[in-house]
VODREN-254263 format. One record per residue (C-alpha): x, y, z; residue in three letters; chain. Coordinates in steps of 0.001 Angstrom, whole numbers, padded with zeros to 6 digits, m for minus. Each point is the difference from the previous one (the first is absolute). Example, Ala and Ser with C-alpha at 12.3 -4.5 7.8 and 13.67 -1.06 7.14 Angstrom:
<pts>
PT        c1        c2        c3   resn   chain
PT    012300   m004500    007800    ALA       A
PT    001370    003440   m000660    SER       A
</pts>
This chain:
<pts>
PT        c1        c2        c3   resn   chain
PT   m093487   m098231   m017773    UNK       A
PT    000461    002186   m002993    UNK       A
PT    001618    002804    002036    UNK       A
PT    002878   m002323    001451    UNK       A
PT    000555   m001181   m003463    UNK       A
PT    000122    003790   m001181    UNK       A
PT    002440    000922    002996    UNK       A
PT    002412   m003114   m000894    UNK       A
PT   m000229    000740   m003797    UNK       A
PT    000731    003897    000652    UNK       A
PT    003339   m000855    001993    UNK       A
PT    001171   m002028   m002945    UNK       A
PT   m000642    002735   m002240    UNK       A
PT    001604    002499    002578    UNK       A
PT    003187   m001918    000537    UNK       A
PT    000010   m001302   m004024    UNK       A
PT   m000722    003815   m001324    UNK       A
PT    000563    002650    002619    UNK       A
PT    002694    002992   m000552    UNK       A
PT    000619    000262    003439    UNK       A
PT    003649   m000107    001639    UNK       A
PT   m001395   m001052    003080    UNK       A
PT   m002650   m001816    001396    UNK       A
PT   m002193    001121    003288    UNK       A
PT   m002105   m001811    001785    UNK       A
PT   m002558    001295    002409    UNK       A
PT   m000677   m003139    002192    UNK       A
PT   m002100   m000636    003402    UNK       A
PT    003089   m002222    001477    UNK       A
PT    003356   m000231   m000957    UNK       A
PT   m000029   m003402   m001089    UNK       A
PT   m002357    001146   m002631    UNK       A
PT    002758    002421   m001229    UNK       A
PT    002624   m003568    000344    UNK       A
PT   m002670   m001798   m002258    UNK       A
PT   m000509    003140   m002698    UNK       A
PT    003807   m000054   m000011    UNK       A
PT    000625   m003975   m000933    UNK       A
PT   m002766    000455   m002564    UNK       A
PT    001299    003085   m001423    UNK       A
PT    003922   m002256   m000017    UNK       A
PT   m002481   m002790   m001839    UNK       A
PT   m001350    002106   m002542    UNK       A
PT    003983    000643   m001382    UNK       A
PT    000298    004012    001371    UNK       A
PT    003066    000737    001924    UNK       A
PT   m001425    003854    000929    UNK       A
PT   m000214    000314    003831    UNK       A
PT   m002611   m000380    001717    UNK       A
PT   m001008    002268    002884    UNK       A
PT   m002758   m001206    002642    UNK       A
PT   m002343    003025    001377    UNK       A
PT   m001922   m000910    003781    UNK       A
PT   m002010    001880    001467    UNK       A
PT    002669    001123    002080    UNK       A
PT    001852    001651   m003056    UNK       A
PT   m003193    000977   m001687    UNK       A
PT    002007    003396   m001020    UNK       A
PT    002181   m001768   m002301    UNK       A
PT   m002667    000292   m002411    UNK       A
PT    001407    003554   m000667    UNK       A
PT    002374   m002009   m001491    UNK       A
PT   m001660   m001269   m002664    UNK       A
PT   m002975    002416   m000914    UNK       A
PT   m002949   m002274   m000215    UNK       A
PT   m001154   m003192    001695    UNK       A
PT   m002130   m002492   m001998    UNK       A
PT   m002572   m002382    002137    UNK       A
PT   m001755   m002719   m001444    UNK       A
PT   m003690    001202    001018    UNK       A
PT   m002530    002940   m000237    UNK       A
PT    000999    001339    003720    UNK       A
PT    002271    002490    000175    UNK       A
PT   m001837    002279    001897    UNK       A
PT    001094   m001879    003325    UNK       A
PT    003782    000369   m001628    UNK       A
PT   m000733    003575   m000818    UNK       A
PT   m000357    000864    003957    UNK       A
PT    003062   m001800    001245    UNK       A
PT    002058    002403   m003110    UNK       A
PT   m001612    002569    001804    UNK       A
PT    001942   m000160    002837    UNK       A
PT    003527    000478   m002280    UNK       A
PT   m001927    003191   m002113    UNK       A
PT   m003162   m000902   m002719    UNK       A
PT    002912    000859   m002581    UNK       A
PT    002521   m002051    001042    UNK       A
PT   m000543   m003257   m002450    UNK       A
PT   m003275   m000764   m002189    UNK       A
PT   m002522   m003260    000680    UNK       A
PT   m001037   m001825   m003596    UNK       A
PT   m002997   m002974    000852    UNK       A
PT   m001572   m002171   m002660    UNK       A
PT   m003584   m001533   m000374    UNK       A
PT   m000868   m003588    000283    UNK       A
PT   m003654   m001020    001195    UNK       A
PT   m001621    003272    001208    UNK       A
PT   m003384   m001971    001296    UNK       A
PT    001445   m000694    003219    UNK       A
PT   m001109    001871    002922    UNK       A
PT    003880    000267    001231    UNK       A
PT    000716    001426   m003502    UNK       A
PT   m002951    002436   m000209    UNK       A
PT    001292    001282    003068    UNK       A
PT    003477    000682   m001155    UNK       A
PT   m001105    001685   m002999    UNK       A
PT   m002339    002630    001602    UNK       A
PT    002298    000335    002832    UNK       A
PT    001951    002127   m002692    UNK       A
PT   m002219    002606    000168    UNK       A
PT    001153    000958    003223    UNK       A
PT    003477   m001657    000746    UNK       A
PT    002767    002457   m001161    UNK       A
PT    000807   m000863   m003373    UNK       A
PT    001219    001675   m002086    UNK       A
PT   m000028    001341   m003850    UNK       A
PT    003596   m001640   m000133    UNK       A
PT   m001395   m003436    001311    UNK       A
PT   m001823   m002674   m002533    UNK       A
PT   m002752   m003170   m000328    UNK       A
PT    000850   m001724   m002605    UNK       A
PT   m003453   m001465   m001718    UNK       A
PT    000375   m003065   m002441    UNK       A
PT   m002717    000573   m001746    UNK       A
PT   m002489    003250   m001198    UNK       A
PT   m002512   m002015    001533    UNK       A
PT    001670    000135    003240    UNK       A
PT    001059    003346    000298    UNK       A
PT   m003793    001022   m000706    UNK       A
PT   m001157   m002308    002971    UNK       A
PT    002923    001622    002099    UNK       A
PT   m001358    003485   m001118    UNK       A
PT   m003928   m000913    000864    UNK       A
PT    001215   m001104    003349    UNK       A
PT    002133    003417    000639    UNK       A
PT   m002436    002026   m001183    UNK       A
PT   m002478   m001438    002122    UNK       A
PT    002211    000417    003201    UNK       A
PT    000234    003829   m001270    UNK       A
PT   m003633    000609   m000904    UNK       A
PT   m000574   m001636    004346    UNK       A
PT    002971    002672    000809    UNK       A
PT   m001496    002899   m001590    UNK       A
PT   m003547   m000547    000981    UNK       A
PT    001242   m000695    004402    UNK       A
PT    003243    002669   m000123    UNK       A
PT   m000474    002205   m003008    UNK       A
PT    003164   m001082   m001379    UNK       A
PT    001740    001633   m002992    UNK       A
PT    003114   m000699   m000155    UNK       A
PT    000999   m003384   m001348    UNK       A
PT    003798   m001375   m000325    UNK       A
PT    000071   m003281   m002194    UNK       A
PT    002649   m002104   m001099    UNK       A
PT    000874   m000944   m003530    UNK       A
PT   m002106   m002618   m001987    UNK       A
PT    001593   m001317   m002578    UNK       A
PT   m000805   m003369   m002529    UNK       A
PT    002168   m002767    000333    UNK       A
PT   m000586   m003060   m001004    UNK       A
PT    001467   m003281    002052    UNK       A
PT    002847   m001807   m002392    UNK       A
PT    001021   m003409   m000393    UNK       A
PT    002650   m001554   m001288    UNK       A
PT   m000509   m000913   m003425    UNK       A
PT    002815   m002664   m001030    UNK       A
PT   m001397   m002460    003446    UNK       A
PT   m003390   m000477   m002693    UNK       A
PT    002320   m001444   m003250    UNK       A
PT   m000776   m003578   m000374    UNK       A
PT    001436   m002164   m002468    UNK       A
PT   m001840   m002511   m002737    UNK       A
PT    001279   m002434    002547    UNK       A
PT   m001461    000990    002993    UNK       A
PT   m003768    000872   m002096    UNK       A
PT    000289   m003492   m001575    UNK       A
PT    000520   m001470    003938    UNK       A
PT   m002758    002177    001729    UNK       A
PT   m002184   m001343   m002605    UNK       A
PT    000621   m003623    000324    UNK       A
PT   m000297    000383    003510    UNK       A
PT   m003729    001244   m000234    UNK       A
PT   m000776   m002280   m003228    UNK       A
PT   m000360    002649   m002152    UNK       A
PT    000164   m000370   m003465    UNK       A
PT   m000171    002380   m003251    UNK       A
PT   m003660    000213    000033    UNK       A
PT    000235    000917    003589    UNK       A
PT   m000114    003501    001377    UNK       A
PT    001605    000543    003266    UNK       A
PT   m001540    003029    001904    UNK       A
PT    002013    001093    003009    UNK       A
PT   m000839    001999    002994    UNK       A
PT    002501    000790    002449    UNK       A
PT   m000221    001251    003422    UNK       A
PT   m002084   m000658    003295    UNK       A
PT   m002673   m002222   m000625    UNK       A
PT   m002193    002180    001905    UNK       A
PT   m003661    000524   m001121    UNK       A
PT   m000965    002542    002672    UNK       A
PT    003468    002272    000196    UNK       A
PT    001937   m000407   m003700    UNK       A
PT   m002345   m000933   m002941    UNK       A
PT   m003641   m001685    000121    UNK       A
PT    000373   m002911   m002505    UNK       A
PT   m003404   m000746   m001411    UNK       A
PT    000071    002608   m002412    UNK       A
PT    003226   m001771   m001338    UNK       A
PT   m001404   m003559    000247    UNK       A
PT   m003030    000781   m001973    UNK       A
PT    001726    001807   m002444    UNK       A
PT    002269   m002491   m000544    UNK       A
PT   m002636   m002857   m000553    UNK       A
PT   m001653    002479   m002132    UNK       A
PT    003077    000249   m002277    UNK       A
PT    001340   m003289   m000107    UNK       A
PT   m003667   m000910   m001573    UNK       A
PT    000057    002702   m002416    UNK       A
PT    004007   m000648   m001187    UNK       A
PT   m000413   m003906    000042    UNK       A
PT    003350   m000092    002416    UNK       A
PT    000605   m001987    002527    UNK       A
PT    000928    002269    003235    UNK       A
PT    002479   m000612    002800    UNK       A
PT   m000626    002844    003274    UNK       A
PT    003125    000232    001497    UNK       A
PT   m000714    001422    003802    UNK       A
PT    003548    000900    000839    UNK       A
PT   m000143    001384    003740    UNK       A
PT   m001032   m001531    003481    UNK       A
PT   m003252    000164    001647    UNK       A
PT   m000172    001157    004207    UNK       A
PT   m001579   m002714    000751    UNK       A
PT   m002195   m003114   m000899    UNK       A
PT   m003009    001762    000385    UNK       A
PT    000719    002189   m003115    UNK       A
PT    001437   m002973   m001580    UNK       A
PT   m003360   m001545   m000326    UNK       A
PT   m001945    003021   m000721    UNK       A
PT    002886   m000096   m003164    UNK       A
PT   m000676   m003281   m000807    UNK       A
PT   m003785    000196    000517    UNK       A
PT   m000467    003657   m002460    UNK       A
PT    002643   m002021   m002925    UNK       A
PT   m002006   m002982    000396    UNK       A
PT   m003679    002053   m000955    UNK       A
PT    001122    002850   m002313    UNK       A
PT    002696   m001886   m001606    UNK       A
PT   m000265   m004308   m000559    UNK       A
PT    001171    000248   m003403    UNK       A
PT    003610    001787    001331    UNK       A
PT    002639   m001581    001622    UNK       A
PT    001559    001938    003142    UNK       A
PT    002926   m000961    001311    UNK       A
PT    001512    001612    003032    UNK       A
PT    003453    000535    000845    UNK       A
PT    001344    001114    003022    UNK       A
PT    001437    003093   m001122    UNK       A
PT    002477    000345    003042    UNK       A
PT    002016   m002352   m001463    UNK       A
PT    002508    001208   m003028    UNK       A
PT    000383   m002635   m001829    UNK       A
PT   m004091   m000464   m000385    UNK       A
PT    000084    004048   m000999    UNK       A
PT    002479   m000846   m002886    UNK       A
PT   m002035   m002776   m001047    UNK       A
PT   m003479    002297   m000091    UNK       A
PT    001660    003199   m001711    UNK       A
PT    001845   m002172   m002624    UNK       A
PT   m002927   m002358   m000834    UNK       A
PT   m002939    002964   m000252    UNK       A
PT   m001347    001107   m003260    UNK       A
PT   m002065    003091    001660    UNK       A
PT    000271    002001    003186    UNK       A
PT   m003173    000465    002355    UNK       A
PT   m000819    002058    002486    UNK       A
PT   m003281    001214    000445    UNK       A
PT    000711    002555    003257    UNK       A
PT   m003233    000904    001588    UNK       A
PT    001319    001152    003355    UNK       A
PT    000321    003360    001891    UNK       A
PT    003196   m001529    001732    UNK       A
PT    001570   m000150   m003497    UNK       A
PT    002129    003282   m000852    UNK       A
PT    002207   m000582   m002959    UNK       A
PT    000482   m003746   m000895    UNK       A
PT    003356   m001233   m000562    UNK       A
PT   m000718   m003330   m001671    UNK       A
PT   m001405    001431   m003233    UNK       A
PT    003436    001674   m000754    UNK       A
PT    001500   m003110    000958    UNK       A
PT   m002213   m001336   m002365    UNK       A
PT    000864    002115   m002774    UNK       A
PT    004176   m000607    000669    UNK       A
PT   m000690   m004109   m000914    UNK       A
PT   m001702    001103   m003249    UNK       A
PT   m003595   m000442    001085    UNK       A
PT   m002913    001281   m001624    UNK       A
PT   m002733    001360    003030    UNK       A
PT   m003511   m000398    000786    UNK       A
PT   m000627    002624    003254    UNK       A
PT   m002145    001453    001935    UNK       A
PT   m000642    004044   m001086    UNK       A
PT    000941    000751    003465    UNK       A
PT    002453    002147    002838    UNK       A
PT    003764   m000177   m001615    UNK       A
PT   m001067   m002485   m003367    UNK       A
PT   m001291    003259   m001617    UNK       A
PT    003186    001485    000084    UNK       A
PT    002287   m003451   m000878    UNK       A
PT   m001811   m001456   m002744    UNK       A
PT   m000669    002023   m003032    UNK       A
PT   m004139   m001558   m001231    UNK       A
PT    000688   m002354   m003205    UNK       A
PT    003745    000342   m000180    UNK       A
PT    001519   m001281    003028    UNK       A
PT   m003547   m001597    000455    UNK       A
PT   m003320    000121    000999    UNK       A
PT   m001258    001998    003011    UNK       A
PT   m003315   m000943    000966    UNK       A
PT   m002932    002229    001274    UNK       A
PT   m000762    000134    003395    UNK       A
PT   m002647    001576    002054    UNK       A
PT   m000611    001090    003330    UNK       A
PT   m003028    001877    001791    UNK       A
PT   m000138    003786   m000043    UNK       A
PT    001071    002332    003197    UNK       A
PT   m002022   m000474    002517    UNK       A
PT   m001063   m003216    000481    UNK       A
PT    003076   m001461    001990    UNK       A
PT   m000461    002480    003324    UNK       A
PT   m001134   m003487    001551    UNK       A
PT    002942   m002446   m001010    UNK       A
PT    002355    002777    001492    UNK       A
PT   m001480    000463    002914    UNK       A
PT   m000388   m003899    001096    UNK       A
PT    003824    000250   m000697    UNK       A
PT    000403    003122    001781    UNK       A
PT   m001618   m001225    003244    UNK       A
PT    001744   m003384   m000016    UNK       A
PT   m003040   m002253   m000830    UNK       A
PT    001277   m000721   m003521    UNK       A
PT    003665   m001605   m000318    UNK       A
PT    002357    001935   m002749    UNK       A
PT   m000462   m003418   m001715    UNK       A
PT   m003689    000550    000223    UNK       A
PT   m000011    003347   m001209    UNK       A
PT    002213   m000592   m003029    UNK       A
PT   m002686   m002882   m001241    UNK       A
PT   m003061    001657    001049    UNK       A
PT    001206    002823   m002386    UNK       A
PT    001639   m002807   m002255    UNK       A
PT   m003562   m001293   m000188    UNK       A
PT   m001327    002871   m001303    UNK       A
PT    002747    001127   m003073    UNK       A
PT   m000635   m001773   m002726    UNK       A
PT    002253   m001700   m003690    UNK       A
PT   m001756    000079   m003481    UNK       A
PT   m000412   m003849   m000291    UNK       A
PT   m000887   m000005   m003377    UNK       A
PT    002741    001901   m000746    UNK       A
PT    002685   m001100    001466    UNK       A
PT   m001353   m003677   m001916    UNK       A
PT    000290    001876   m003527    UNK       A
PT    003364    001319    000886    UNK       A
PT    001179   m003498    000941    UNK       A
PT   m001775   m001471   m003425    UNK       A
PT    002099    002307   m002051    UNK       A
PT    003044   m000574    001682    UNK       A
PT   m000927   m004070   m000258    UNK       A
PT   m000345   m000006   m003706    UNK       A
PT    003023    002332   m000841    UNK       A
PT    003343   m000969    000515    UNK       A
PT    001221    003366   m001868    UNK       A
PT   m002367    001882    002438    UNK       A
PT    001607   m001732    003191    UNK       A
PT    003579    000576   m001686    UNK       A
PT   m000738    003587   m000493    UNK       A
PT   m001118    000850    003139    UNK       A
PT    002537   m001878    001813    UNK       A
PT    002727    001350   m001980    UNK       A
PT   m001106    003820    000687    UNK       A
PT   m000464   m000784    004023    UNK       A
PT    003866   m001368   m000506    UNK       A
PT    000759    003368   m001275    UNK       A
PT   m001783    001511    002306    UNK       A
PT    001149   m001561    003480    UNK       A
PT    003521    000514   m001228    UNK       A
PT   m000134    003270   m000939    UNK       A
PT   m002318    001412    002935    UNK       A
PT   m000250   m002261    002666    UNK       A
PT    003515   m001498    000364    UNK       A
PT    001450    001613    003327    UNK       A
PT    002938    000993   m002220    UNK       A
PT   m002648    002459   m001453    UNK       A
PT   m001755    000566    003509    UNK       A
PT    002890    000570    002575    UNK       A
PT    001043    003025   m002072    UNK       A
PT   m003592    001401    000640    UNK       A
PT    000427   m000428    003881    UNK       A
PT    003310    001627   m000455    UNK       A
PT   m001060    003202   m001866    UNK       A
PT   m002781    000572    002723    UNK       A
PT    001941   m000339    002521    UNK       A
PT    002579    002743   m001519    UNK       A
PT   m003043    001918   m001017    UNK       A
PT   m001193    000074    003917    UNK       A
PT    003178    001260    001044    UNK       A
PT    000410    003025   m002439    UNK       A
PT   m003470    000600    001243    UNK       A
PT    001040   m000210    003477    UNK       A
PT    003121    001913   m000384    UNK       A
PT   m002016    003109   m001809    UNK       A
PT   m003036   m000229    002515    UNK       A
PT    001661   m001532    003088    UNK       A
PT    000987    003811    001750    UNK       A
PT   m003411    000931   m000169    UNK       A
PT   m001611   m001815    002968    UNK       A
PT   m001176    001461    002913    UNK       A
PT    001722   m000881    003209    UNK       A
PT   m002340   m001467    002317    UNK       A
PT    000834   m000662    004166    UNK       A
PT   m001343   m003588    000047    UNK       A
PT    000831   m002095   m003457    UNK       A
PT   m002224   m002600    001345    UNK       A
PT   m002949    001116    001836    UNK       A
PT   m000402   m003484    000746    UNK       A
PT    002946   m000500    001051    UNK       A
PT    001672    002719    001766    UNK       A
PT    002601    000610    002701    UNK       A
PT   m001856   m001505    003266    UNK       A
PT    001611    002933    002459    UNK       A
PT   m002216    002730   m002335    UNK       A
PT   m002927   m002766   m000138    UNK       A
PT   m000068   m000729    003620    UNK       A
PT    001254    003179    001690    UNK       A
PT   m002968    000460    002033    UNK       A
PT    000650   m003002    001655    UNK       A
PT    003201    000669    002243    UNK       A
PT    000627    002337    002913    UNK       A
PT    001624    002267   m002426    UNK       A
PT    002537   m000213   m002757    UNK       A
PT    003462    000202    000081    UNK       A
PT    001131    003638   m002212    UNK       A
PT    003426    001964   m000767    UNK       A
PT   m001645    002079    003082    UNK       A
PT   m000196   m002791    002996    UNK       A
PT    002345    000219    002503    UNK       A
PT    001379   m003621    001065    UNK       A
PT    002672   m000833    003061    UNK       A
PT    001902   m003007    000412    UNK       A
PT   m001269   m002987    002233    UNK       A
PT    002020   m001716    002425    UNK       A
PT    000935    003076    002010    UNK       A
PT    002157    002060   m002725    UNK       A
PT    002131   m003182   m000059    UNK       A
PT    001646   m000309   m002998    UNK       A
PT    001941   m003023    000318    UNK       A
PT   m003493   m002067    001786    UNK       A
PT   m001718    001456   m003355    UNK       A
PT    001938   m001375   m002834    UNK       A
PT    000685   m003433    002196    UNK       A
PT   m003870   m000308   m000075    UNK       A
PT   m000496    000874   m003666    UNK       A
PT    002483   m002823   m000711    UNK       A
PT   m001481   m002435    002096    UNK       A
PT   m003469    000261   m000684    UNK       A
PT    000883   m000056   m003682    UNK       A
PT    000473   m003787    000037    UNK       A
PT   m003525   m000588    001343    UNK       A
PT   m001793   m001867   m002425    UNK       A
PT   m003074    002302    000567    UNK       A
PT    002555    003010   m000529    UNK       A
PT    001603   m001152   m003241    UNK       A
PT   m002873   m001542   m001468    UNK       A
PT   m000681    002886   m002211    UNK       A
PT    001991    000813   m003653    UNK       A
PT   m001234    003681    000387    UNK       A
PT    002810    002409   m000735    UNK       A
PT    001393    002004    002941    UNK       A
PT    003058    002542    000969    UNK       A
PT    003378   m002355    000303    UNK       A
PT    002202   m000758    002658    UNK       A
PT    002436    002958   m000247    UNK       A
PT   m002993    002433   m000481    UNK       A
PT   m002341   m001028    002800    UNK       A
PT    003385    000146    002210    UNK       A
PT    000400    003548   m001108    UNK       A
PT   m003675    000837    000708    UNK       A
PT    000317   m001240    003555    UNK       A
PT    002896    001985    000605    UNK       A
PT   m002038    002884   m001055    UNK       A
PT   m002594   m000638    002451    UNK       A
PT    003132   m000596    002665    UNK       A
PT   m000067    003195    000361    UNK       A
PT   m003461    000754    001014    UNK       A
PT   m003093    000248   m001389    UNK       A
PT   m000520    001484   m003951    UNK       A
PT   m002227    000068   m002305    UNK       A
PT   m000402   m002520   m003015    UNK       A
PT    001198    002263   m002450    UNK       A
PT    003502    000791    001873    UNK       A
PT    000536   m003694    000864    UNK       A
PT    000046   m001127   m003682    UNK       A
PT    001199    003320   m001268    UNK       A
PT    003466   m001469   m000690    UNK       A
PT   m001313   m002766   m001848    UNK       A
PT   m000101    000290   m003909    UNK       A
PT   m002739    001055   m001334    UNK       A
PT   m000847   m002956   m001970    UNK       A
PT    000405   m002529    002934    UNK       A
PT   m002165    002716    002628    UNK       A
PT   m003683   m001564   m000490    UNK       A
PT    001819   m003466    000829    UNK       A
PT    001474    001626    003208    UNK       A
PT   m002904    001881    000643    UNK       A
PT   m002474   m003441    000173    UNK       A
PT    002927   m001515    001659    UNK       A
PT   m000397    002641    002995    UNK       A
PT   m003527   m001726    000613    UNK       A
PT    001676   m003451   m000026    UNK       A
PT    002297    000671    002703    UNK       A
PT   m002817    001641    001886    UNK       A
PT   m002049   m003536   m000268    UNK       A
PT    003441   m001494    001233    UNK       A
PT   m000560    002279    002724    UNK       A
PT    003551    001569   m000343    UNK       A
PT   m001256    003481   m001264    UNK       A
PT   m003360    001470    001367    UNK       A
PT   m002152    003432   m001269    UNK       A
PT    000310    002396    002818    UNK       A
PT   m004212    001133    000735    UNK       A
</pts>
């Protein structure tokens, strides 16, 4: 999936480019943090590495910002909240922003606590204006229910996904051996499209096939598809097969299973033009066009989500017109989706069904490109330029890197500002204020507590140790008064009843609320008990 291939590719530009002097990785389980480690020691870095759990979330102070590889960091933003809204900032980046999961995430940051010094990353102007539809929406809901008027959003920069640009150099060797391998000759063009074969949720191919039988006619050239990619399942196979087979009997598609590396190298070194045709909501910025451009590829594409920023029209290519219906007349696709009768699969090619590629377009654009060698050479030469000097993670990383400076000079100058608020997480807040109703009462700096076993010292600490090697006693990590202080509390209460507040008054002041919450503890142990 074209996000796992984006993650992977970033942490080889991170560990091949980054400035840092050490490494942190914000993991679910700490074998995740062994892993980042080992590849970080792969990659060639010596810097350190330093693992953050969630039981050491506050090391983030450490560092100042905390990248995740998704659009929700409005869950993350709570769980800072707990360690101060200013403490670190939260950067997020767009992939697909069709799914419902997604959706959520991104209007969720209308009311999670971000903050002006946190950032979503969009790959593409195309994105960032879906991501601004779908916030403004969630405000325009917000204003009309609540009267809202106060809105706190994070940063939004452009950011385009990199590659790396010397993995698509092939050599006269390798073209002259992909191009044996499908037959090909001089008089051959080799069109390639890589990527999920996936007519429903990546790129619709009839538009392609008929342009392509359109333009092999009108050029005279014999024309090899090259279907680089893997299909879910046989099903969609077929329905591959079965479209080629109507639109296109003059072409020759060949399919290669594009999870293999060696069949990749074959396809990229072979080609003569890049296709990709994108037709699909699901689709954000594209990553094989620019991949395209770095082996020296001239591009047919679709005019469509992250293309329009990547390929400049009739120099690194040709982007192709596409059309979908106006405003309006969707309300019933997203609501099937909405109420579970439509699959996300479903959704994206119902609305795939209904967005449309210039066929007779895209079938001129491939006729020029046929009958000009100079015209392919051109193009391909400029997308070189291009990849390498734009899309190359050397050129990208220092983006990230700058934002993430830029959010904490923002956070530094803006940070004081916030207001303190008693619960940090509504959601989540301390269960002795959320469920005070429920006990007797509660235990205060004002409750007067005795000492159980008669006044008996000696019985008192002799039961605390005991009963702490119960396995329902010990069972529990939560952090209480130690030893030598719960001894000196009970010899407080030796001496007759007190309250709270004097029995913990020798305690320091930053170990008290432990002492204090211990008090109830021994009181379930039955060695302490509130006098009525």
């Amino acid at each position: 999936m074209g996000r796992n291939a984006a993650g992977e590719s970033f942490l080889r530009g991170l560990f091949a480019h980054s400035k840092g002097e050490t490494f942190y990785a914000q993991v679910a389980q700490a074998d995740h943090g062994q892993a980042f480690a080992e590849a970080v020691k792969i990659s060639g870095r010596q810097e350190p590495v330093q693992v953050v759990l969630q039981s050491n979330l506050g090391a983030l102070q450490e560092v100042g910002a905390s990248f995740h590889p998704g659009p929700g960091i409005g869950e993350h933003a709570w769980q800072r909240g707990l360690f101060g809204h200013d403490r670190w900032s939260l950067c997020g980046i767009t992939h697909t922003t069709s799914s419902a999961r997604a959706m959520d995430a991104i209007i969720e940051l209308v009311t999670a606590p971000v903050q002006p010094w946190d950032a979503l990353i969009c790959t593409s102007n195309a994105v960032k204006s879906n991501v601004e539809r779908l916030l403004q929406a969630q405000v325009d809901y917000l204003v009309a229910r609540l009267g809202i008027s106060k809105i706190v959003m994070p940063q939004m920069p452009v950011i385009p996904l990199g590659i790396h640009t010397g993995d698509f150099v092939f050599s006269d060797k390798q073209r002259a051996a992909g191009r044996k391998s499908l037959g090909a000759d001089s008089n051959t063009m080799v069109v390639l499209f890589m990527g999920r074969l996936s007519f429903h949720a990546k790129a619709h191919p009839l538009a392609m096939y008929q342009a392509l039988e359109m333009a092999s006619a009108a050029s005279g050239k014999k024309v090899i598809l090259v279907e680089c990619g893997w299909h879910a399942n046989d099903h969609i196979r077929n329905a591959f097969s079965e479209a080629a087979a109507y639109a296109s009997p003059n072409v020759t598609v060949v399919t290669l299973d594009g999870r293999n590396a060696d069949n990749r190298t074959d396809a990229w070194a072979s080609a003569d033009v890049f296709c990709s045709l994108s037709d699909n909501i699901q689709e954000t910025f594209g990553i094989t066009p620019i991949e395209a451009m770095a082996a020296g590829l001239p591009l047919v594409v679709a005019d469509w989500d992250g293309y329009k920023d990547t390929v400049r029209q009739e120099v690194d290519g040709f982007r192709i017109p596409t059309l979908l219906p106006q405003p309006g007349l969707g309300n019933d696709l997203s609501s099937r989706h909405a109420l579970g009768i439509d699959t996300y699969d479903l959704y994206c090619g119902n609305a795939c069904m209904l967005s449309a590629v210039d066929i007779e377009a895209t079938a001129n654009a491939f006729t020029k490109l046929f009958s000009s060698p100079d015209l392919r050479a051109r193009m391909g030469q400029a997308g070189r330029d291009r990849a390498r000097s734009t899309y190359d993670w050397a050129n990208i990383i220092p983006q990230y890197e700058t934002l993430w400076e830029n959010l904490s000079e923002i956070r530094r100058s803006q940070g004081g500002s916030l207001p303190a608020l008693a619960h940090a997480w509504p959601a989540r807040m301390d269960p002795f204020y959320a469920f005070a109703t429920y006990p007797t009462q509660a235990l205060t700096a004002e409750t007067v507590l005795e000492l159980g076993n008669g006044g008996d010292l000696s019985l008192s600490l002799n039961r605390v140790a005991e009963m702490r090697k119960l396995a329902m006693v010990r069972f529990t990590p939560v952090s209480l008064a130690d030893d030598d202080e719960i001894a000196a509390m009970l010899a407080q209460l030796a001496g007759g009843a007190m309250m709270a507040a004097d029995v913990v008054a020798h305690i320091s002041e930053a170990r008290r609320p432990y002492a204090m919450r211990s008090l109830v503890w021994l009181a379930k142990l039955g060695v302490v008990r509130a006098v009525p």
